[in-house]
N, C-alpha and C positions, 0 to 999 in steps of 0.2 A: 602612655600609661592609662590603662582603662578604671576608671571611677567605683566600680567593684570590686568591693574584697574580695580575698582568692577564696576558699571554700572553707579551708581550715579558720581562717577566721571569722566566718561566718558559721558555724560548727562551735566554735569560742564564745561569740560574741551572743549565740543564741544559750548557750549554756551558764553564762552568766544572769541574763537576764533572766532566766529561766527558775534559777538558783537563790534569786534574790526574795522570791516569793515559798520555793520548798524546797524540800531535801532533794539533795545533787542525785541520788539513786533515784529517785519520784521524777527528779526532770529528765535524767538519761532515758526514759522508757515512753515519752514524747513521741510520738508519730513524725514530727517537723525535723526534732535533732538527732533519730534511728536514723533517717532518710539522708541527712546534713552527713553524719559520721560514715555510712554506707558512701556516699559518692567522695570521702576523705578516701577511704581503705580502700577502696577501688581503683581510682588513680594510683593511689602508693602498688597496688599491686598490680597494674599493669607496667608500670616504670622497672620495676622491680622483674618480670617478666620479657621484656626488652630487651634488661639489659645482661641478660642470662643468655638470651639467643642473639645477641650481638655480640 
C-alpha cells in the first residue's frame, strides 16, 4: 500500500483546509484545488470511457 493518498482525498483534504480560513466558493477557485478536482474528473472519465468500449 503506497503512503499517498489517492487524489480524491487529497482534493478533500485540501478543501478542507482550505475552507477553514474562507468561503468554500473562494477556495474552489484555488489554482492547487481546480488542478486537484480536474485530475479527480479525469480519471472518473477515463474509467468511465473504458468501460463503454469494453
Amino acid at each position: 500500500m503506497d503512503s499517498f493518498p489517492k487524489e480524491t482525498h487529497r482534493y478533500a483534504f485540501a478543501m478542507v483546509k482550505a475552507a477553514r480560513t474562507m468561503p468554500v466558493d473562494m477556495a474552489e477557485k484555488l489554482d492547487h484545488i481546480k488542478q486537484l478536482r480536474f485530475n479527480v474528473q479525469l480519471k472518473e472519465l477515463r474509467k468511465r470511457i473504458n468501460r463503454r468500449i469494453t
